[in-house]
N, C-alpha and C positions, 0 to 999 in steps of 0.2 A: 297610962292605959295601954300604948303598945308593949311595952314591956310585959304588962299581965296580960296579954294576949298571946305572945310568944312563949310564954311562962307554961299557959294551959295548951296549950295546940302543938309544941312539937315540930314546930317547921323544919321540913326541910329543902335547903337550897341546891338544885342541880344547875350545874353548866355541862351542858352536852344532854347527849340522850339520863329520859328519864326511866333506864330499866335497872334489873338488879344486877347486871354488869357495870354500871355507875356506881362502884363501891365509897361510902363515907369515905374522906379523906381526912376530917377532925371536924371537930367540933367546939364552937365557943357556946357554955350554959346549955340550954337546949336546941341551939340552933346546930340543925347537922347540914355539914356542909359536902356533897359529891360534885367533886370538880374533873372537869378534864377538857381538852383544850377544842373550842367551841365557838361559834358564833351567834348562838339561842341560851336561854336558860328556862330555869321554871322554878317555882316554889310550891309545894305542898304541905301540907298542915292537918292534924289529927283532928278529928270533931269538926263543926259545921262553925262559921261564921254569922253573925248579924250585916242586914244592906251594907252598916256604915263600915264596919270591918273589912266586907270582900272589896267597897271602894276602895280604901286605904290599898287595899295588899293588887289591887291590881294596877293603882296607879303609880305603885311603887316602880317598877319595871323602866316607863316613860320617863317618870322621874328622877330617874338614878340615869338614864342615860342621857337625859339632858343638861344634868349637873355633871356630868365628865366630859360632856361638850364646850361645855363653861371652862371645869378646868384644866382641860387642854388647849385651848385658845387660849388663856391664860399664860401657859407655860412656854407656849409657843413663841409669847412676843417677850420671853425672857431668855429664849435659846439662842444662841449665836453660830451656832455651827450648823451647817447647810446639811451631816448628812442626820443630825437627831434634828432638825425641823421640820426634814421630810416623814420620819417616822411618826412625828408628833403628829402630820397631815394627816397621815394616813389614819392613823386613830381618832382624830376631829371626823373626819369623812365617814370613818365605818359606824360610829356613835349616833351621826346626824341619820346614815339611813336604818340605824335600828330604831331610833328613836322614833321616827317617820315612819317605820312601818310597821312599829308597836302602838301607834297611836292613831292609825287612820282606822275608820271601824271595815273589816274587811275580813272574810275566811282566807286563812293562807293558804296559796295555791299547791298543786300534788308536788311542784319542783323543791318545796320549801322541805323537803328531809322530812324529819319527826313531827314536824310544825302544820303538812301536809293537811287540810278541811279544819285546821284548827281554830276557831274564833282567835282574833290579834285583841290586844286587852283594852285597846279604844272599842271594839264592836260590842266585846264584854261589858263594860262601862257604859255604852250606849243602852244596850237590852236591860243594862241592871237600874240603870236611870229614869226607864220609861214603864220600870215596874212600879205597883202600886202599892 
């Protein structure tokens, strides 16, 4: 089902600003991917979604970073050198508070760059939950 979703809708995945200076960097099938070096992402998608769709694609976000919280803790109790443990921290750290404040429901404040009045995807999740 996700795969035929991906298939008809076109997503495409930004890290960094979502303008048309965020040039594609490639793409696998139809997923286009514009990367560039960031602390936000975003996904967009051609045509409209169904409730259980925009849950899926917005909890993806939370979920993707809490699964590389996972496996950076992970990686971390297999590292033996002090100074990639620290790096590994730092990446456990930056993950915990994406994750954290991708998932609290809350408008990101005007300091948040591009992100600035923008519903966080827990607030999104909450308004889309309490729809009818």
């Amino acid at each position: 089902m996700v795969l035929g979703l991906f298939y008809l809708l076109n997503p495409r995945i930004y890290l960094g600003n979502w303008n048309k200076d965020n040039k594609q960097n490639f793409s696998i099938g139809r997923l286009h991917f514009h990367i560039r070096w960031s602390h936000f992402g975003y996904c967009s998608w051609d045509g409209s979604l169904n409730k259980q769709q925009r849950i899926f694609s917005l909890a993806g976000g939370p979920v993707m970073s809490f699964l590389l919280v996972c496996l950076f803790v992970f990686l971390k109790q297999e590292i033996t050198q002090v100074f990639m443990s620290s790096i590994v921290n730092g990446v456990v750290l930056c993950n915990i508070f994406i994750f954290v404040s991708s998932v609290m429901p809350f408008p990101y404040p005007r300091w948040a760059g591009p992100l600035r009045n923008y519903p966080s995807d827990g607030l999104q999740l909450l308004r889309l939950l309490r729809e009818k």
